[in-house]
N, C-alpha and C positions, 0 to 999 in steps of 0.2 A: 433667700434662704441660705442659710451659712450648714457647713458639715456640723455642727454642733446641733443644730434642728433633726439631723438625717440621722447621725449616729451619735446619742446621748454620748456624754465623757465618761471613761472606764479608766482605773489604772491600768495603762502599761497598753494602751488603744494605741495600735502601728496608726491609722489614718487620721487621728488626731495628733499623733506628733507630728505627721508628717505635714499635716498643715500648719503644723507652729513651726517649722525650720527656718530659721533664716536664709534668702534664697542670695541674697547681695555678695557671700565671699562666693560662689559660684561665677565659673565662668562661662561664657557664651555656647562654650563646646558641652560643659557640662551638665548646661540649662536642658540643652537640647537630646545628649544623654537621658537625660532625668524625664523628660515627655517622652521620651521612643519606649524607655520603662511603665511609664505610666499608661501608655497605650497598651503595653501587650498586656498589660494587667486587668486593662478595661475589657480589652478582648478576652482574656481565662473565661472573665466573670460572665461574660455574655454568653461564652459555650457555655458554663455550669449554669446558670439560669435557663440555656432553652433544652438542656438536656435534662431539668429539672421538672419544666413546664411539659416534657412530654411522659415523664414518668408519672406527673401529676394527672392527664388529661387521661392516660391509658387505665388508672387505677380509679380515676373518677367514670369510666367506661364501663370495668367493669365490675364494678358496685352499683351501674344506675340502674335505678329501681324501674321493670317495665310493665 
């Protein structure tokens, strides 16, 4: 599965250009720049996903029908 399966193409989609960059004029230090970025972005997204998941579970809580 390629990012284009996960996130249809949109004009002006940051994670779709970013997977079209050429990475080749990059150098070793800047490769490794570009991952230490890419991780703490992973990490945002995984705080706002479980801070998501628990405002999700609290409102599905209390709305459950008993």
């Amino acid at each position: 599965m390629d990012l284009d399966d996960l996130f249809p193409s949109k004009p002006d989609d940051p994670l779709t250009a970013l997977g079209k960059q050429d990475l080749d004029p990059l150098s070793i230090e800047e490769l490794h720049a570009r991952m230490e970025a890419l991780k703490a972005e992973i990490a945002r997204v995984e705080t706002h996903m479980a801070r998501a998941q628990v405002h999700r579970s609290a409102a599905e809580e209390l709305f459950k029908k008993g």
